[in-house]
N, C-alpha and C positions, 0 to 999 in steps of 0.2 A: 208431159206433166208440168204442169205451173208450178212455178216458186213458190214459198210460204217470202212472206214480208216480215221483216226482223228492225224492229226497231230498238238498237241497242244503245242505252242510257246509260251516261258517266256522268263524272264530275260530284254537283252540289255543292251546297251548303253547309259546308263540315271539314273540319281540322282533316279528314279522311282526301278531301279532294283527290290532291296529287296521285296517294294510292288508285285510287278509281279509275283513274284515265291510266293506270300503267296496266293492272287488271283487265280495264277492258278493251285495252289492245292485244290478248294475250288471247281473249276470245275472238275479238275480231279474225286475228289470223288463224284461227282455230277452226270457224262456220266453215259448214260443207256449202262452200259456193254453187254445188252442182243442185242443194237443195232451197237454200236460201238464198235472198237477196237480201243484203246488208243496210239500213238508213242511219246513217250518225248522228244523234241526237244530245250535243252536252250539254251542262247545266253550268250555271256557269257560279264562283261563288257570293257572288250577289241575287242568286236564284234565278237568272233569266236562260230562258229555253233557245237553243241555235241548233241550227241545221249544220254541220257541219262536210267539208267534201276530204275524201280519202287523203289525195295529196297534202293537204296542211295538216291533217289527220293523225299521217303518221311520221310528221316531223319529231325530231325530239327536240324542239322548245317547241311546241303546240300547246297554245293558247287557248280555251274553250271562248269563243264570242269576238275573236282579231280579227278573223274572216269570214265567219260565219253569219246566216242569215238567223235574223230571230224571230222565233216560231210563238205562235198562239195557240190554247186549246178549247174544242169546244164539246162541252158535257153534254151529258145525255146523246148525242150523237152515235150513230153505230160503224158509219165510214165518214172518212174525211174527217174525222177528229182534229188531226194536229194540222194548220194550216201556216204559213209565211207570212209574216207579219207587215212585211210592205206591200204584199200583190194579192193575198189575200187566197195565195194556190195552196191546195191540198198538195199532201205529201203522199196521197194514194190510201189502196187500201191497207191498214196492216194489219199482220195475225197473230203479231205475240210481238210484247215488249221483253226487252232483256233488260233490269237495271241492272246496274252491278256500281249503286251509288253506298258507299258503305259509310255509316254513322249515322248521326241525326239529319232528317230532311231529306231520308232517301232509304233508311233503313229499317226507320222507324214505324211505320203504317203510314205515315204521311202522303210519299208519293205513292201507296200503294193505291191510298183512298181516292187517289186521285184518277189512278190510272180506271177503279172501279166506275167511275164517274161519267168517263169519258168510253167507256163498253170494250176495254182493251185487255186480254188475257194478257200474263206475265209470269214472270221465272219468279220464284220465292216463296215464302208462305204470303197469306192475306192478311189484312188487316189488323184482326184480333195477333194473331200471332208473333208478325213482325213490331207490333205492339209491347206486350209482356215482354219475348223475348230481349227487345233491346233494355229494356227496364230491367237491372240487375237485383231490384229489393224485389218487383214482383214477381221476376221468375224464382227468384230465392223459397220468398212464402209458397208462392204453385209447388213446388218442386217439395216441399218441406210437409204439406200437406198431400201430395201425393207419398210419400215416406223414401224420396230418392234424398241423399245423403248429401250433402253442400258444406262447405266451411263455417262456420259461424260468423254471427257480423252483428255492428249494431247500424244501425242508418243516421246519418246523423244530416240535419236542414238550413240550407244558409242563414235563413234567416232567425234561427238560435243559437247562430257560432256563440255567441258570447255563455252559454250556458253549457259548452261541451266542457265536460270533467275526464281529461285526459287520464286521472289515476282510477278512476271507476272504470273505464274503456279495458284497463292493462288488466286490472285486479281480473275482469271477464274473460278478457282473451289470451293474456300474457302481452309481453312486452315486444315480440317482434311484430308490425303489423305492417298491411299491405291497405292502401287509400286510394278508392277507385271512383272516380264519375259515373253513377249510376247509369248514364245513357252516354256511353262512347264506347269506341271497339279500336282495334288497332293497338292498345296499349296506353291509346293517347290519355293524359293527366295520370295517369298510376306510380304511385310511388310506396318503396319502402320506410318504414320507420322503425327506430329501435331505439330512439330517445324522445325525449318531450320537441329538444329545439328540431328534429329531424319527422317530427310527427306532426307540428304546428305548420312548419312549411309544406311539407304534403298538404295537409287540408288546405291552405289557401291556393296552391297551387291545382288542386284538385276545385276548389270551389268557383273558379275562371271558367271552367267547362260544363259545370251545371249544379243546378241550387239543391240534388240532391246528394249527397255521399256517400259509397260502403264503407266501414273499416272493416276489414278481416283479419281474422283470426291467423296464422302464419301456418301453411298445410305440408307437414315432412313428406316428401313422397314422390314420385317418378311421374312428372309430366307429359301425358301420353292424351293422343286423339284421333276421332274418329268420324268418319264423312259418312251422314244419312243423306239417299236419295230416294225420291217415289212420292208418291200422294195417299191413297188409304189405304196401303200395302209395301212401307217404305223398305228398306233392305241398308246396310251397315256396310262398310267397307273393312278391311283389314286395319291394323293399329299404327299409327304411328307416333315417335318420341321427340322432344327436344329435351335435348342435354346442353343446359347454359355451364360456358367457362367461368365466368362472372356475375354476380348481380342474380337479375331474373327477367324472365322474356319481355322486356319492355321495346317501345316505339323503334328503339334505335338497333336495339337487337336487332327487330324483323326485317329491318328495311334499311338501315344504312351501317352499323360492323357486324355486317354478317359472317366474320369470323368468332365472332363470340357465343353462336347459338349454334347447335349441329341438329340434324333433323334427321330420326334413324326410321327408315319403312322397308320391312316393318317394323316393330320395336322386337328388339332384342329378349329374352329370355324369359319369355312370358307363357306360361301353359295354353295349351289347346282348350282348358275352363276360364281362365283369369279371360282368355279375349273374349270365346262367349259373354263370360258377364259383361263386359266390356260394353261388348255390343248391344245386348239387351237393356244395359242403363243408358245409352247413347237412343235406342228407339224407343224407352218409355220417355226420357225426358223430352224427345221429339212431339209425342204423341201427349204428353203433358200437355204441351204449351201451345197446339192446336197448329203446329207447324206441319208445312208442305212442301214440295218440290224439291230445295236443295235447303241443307244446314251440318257447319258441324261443330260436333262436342268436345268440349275440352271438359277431363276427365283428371283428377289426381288416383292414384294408387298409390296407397300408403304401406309400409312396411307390413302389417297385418294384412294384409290384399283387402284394405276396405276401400270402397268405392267413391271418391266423391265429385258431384259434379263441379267444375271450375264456373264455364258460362256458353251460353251457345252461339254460333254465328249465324245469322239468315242468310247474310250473304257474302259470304267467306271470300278473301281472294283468293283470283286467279292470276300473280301475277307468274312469272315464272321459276317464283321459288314458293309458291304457297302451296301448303297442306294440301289441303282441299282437294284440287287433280291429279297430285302427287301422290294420296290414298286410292284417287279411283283406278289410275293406271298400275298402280302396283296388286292391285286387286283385279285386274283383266279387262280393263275399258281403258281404250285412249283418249286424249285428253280431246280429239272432233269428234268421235261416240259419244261422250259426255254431252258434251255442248248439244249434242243432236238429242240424247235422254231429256235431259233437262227443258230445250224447248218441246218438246212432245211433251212430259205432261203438264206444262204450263198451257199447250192449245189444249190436251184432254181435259184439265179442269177446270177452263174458259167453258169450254160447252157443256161440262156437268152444270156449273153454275148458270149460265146461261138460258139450261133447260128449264130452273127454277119459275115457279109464278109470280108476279112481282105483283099485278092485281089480285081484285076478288073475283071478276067474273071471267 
């Protein structure tokens, strides 16, 4: 039997970069070799496309575009899509991309639309989805108008800074609050605030990463999450927690003093109902947002065991301390089962859509 072609995308255009390429080396060594073949494809963060080869690949200072050949694509195309930009050769055929490009310009619909463009099935939801989803006001309203439960928040627009009225914000929410870049993930720009002078720095600090803002409302409650995988028949993983010593799970948490975050899976003390629900608000807010393939939810549970959602990931990492595969294996899939689920139905719903008419006659 032939290999499926795996073309597996890192990097971008985004404060997220770094994470990317640690991620998707975690998949990399992950792929069932005996099934697939591997093509290295990063992005680099000035946005230009490279081929990349194993050996500089998997150095650890590896550079996306130091040694790497830079690649071109060509839309509408069905094979030989991505071709070498000095020789003008194809990279073959391929049968499923993997991004695992996390934030804006990779997570957003962007390269999704593009990968649509170019007739290339992939891992994550589609366009519409990875859309909303990264947009924290609009899945906020989706979510709010489907009657799933969220924090409260106001949105507030760079281009009206001068008219935000910090004491009208508190009077609504109260005075602790949390100031997020409506389109980033990771943590990145999020800050707390509990005074004016520690509230004005957040927004401007937050306003550097995008011209929209959340302020939220401050949510009491046990930080708990949960991995959806599948396409129109998705399925919930077991629960998992982080318990911050300090602060609250921000950038540096996740990724550089990771002794300040503890990650319990599965979470602790939780009934056999509370995870049901758990899980059933984790697949309607999936199914909200017209998401697909892999995502997951971050959930608060408040003392009253209400429900709320935090924000969802399209494409969560993988690196070797992320959530994500650390839910699936604790739930009975190893983390190359996974990788192997996941690209299955990113080809199964390559060829659902595929099968679609795209003319009239």
């Amino acid at each position: 039997m032939s290999k499926h072609q795996v073309a597996l995308i890192f990097g971008g255009k985004s404060p997220e970069h770094e994470v990317s390429i640690v991620s998707s080396k975690s998949i990399y060594n992950a792929i069932d070799k005996d099934i697939y073949d591997v093509i290295l494809i990063g992005i680099s963060q000035s946005g230009k496309w490279y081929l990349e080869q194993e050996a500089n690949y998997l150095q650890y200072d590896f550079v996306i575009g130091e040694q790497g050949e830079e690649l071109f694509v060509l839309p509408g195309h069905t094979k030989d899509q991505i071709r070498i930009l000095s020789s003008g050769e194809s990279l073959g055929e391929i049968d499923v991309a993997f991004p695992i490009t996390h934030g804006p310009n990779g997570e957003d619909g962007t390269l999704q639309g593009l990968l649509n463009q170019i007739n290339l099935p992939f891992v994550g939801p589609d366009v519409l989805g990875s859309s909303v989803a990264m947009d924290k006001d609009v899945s906020k309203r989706l979510f709010q108008h489907a009657g799933i439960s969220c924090a409260d928040a106001v949105i507030l627009h760079r281009h009206l800074k001068d008219e935000i009225d910090y004491e009208k914000i508190v009077e609504k929410l109260g005075s602790t609050l949390f100031i997020k870049p409506a389109n980033m993930g990771s943590s990145v720009g999020v800050h707390k605030s509990e005074d004016r002078a520690s509230f004005e720095a957040a927004i401007a600090a937050a306003f550097q990463y995008d011209i929209k803002i959340l302020v939220e409302k401050a949510v009491v409650g046990r930080e708990l999450e949960c991995a959806v995988l599948g396409n129109e028949f998705p399925k919930a993983s077991t629960i998992g927690e982080i318990v911050i010593g300090k602060g609250f799970y921000d950038f540096e948490s996740k990724y550089e003093d990771k002794n300040n975050a503890q990650l319990f899976i599965p979470a602790e003390n939780l009934s056999a109902d509370i995870i049901k629900k758990i899980q059933d608000v984790a697949i309607r807010a999936y199914q909200c947002l017209e998401l697909e393939g892999i995502t997951r939810v971050d959930v608060f549970l408040t003392g009253n065991n209400d429900i709320l959602v935090n924000e969802v990931n399209t494409l969560p990492g993988f690196t070797s301390i992320s959530m994500y595969p650390k839910l699936w294996e604790k739930s009975g899939m190893a983390y190359s089962d996974l990788i192997t689920h996941i690209l299955q139905y990113a080809i199964s719903r390559g060829h659902r859509n595929q099968s679609l008419k795209s003319t009239r006659k």
